[in-house]
N, C-alpha and C positions, 0 to 999 in steps of 0.2 A: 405215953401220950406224945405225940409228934407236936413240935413246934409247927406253926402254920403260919403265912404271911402276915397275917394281922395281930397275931399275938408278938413276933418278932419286934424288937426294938429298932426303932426308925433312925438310918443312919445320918450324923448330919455332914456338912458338907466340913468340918476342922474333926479328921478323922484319927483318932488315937490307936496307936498299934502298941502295944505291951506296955501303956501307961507313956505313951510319947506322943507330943501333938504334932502327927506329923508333917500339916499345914505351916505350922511356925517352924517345926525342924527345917523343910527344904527353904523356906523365905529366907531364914538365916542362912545355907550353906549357896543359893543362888545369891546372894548381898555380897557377901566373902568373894564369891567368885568375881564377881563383878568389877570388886575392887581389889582383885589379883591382876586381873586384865587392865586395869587401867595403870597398877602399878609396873606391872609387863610395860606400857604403853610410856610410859614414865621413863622407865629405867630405856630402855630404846632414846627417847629425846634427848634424854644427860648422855648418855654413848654418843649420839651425831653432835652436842656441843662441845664434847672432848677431845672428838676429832676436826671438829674445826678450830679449837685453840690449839692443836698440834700443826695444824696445816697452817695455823697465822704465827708459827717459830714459835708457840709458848708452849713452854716443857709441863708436861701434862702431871706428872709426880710431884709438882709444888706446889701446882692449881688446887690439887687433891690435899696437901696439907694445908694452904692457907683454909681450905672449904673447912677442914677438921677441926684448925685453931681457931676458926671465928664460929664456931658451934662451943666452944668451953666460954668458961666465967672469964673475965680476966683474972681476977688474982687463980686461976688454976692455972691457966695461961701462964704468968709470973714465974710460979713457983717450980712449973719442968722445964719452962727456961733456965733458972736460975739453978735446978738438979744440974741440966744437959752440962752447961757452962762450969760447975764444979767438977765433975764427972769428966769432963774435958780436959783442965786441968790437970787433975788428978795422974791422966793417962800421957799428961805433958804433950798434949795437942794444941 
């Protein structure tokens, strides 16, 4: 016996394909993308202000570690200071 249009099950519009819904799958990977592009957009804005602190004499390699050292705790801060400068030492620098 033939399946016929009215006996078929009615599809609804959040349509699951091998137990995946695939309405919420692409929501999520269009979201993701969205905020790939803007971090693209981002990372573009931090490049043109590292070439303007290059262009205003500031050495762009320090800019980059002060950014890194005020991203730690301080006492982590502290503590590879206080490695670097034994280390330093050490090597009679």
């Amino acid at each position: 016996m033939s399946e016929t249009v009215a006996t078929r099950p009615a599809k609804t519009e959040s349509t699951d394909v091998g137990g995946i819904a695939a309405d919420r799958l692409r929501s999520i990977i269009e979201r993701i993308e969205r905020l790939e592009e803007e971090r693209k957009a981002l990372a573009n804005d931090i490049k043109d202000i590292y070439a303007e602190a290059k262009s205003a004499g500031f050495e762009v390699k320090v800019i980059r570690q002060i950014i890194s050292i005020r991203k730690k705790e301080p006492a982590e801060v502290e503590e590879q200071e206080t490695l670097l400068e034994l280390y330093r030492r050490a090597l009679g620098m």
